[in-house]
N, C-alpha and C positions, 0 to 999 in steps of 0.2 A: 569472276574476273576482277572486280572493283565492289568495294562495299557499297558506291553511290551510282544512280544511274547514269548511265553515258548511253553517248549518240552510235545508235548500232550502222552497220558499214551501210545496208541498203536505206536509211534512213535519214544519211548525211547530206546537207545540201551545203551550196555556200563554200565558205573557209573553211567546214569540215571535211566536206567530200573534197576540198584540192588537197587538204592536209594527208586525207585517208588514203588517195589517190598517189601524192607524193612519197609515202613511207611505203603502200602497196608496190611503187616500181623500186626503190631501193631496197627493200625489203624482200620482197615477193610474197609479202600478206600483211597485213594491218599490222602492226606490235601491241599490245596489250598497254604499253606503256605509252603507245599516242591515245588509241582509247581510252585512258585516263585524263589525258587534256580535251576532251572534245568539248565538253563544257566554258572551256576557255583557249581559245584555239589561238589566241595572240601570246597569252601565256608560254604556251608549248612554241610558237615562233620567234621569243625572246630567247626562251631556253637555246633551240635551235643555234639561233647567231653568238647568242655570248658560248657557248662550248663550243663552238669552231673555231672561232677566235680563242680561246684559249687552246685548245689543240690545232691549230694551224698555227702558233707560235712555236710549239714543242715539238721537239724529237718525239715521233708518234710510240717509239720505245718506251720513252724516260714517260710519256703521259700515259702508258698500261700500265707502267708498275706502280703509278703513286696513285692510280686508279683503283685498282686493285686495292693497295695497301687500306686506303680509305674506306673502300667498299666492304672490306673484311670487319674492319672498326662498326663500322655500321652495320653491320648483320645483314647488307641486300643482297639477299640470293641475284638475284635478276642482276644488276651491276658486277657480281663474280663470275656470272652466271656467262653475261654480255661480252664482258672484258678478258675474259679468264681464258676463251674462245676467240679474242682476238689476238691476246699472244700466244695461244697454242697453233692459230692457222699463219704466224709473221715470222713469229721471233723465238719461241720454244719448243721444243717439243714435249708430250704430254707428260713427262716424268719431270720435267724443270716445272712446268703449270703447277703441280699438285705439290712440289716444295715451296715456291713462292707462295703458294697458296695456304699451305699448313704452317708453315715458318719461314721467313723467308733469309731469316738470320742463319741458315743450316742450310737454304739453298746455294747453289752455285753461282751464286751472284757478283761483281765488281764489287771493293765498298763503295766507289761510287753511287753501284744501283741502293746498295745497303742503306745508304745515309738517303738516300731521297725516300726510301720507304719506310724508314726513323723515321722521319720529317713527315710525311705526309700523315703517321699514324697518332703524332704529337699535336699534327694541326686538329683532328678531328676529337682526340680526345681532351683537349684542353689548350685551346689557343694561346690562355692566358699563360699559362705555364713557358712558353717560348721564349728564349731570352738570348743575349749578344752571343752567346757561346754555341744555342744551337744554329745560328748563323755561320759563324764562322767555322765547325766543322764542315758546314755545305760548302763553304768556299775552300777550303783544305783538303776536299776531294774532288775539287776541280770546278765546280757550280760559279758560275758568275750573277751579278743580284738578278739581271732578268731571269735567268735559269730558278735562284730559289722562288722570284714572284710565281712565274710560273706553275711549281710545283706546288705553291698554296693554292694560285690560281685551280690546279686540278682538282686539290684534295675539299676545297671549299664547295666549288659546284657541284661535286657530288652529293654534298652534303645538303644541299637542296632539293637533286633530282631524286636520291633513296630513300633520301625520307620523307619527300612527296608521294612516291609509290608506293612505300611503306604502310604509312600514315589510312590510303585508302583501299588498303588490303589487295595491292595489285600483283598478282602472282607472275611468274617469269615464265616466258611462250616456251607450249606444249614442247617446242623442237629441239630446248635442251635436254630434254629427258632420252633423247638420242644419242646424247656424249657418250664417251667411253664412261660404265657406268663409277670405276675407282677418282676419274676427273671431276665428273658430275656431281658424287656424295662431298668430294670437297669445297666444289667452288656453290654447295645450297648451303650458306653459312644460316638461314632466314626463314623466310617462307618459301613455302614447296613450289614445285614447277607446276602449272596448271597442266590440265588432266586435258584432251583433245578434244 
């Protein structure tokens, strides 16, 4: 599950067991990816509020795709894995998932959606590189500045969360290895899905 030890579920007291307790009822089992935070359980509850507030800003559309986008950049299975499965069950269906997923320049997408997942995959490969111009294509496709902060806003926090779980070898829960398996081979851009 994790290269470092964590706080196993019947072992949790405290902050851990509300944390374990809390993800258990949204979830309907612990994630693999809270058992990475047990060790620091305020950590994982910062995480918590800062990406709700960044997605309770956004069009919870426009914040899968640049999610997504990010996440691909980053190699996180578990974040394609996560997210790839929240626009197959909202907004796609599984043959859109797996072009967004493989290229999203070929998928059937708005250039609206286009340019936000430009943009997200610009911010994670090289911030610096950003300049007045790829601003003003996002406003030429209709983006207003809260809309670009936003989609930095997305593409950034990922960039903490995947390669937090990255970093300590946290594989993505047993239940995507349930997807349709042509969705599933795409959206494990990383590390494999843990075994049950």
């Amino acid at each position: 599950m994790s290269f470092i030890e964590t706080v196993a579920e019947e072992e949790a007291s405290g902050t851990v067991a509300e944390m374990y307790g809390t993800d258990r009822e949204a979830f309907g089992f612990v994630p693999n990816f809270t058992q990475a935070f047990s060790l620091r359980p305020a950590v994982y509850s910062a995480w918590r509020q800062l990406n709700g507030a960044i997605k309770g800003g956004m069009d919870l559309r426009r914040y899968e795709l640049a999610t997504i986008a990010a996440a691909r950049r980053l190699r996180s299975s578990y974040c394609m894995l996560a997210h790839g499965s929240v626009l197959m069950n909202q907004f796609l269906d599984a043959e859109a998932v797996q072009a967004v997923a493989t290229d999203h320049r070929s998928a059937d997408l708005s250039a609206t959606d286009m340019a936000i997942m430009d943009f997200a995959e610009k911010v994670v490969d090289d911030a610096t590189s950003i300049d007045q111009a790829d601003i003003d294509r996002l406003r030429s496709a209709g983006l207003s500045d809260t809309d670009i902060l936003d989609v930095v806003l997305a593409a950034t926090a990922r960039c903490f969360f995947s390669k937090t779980l990255d970093a300590l070898g946290v594989n993505p829960d047993a239940k995507y290895a349930e997807l349709d398996p042509e969705v599933r081979d795409v959206l494990t851009v990383g590390r494999a899905i843990a075994q049950r």
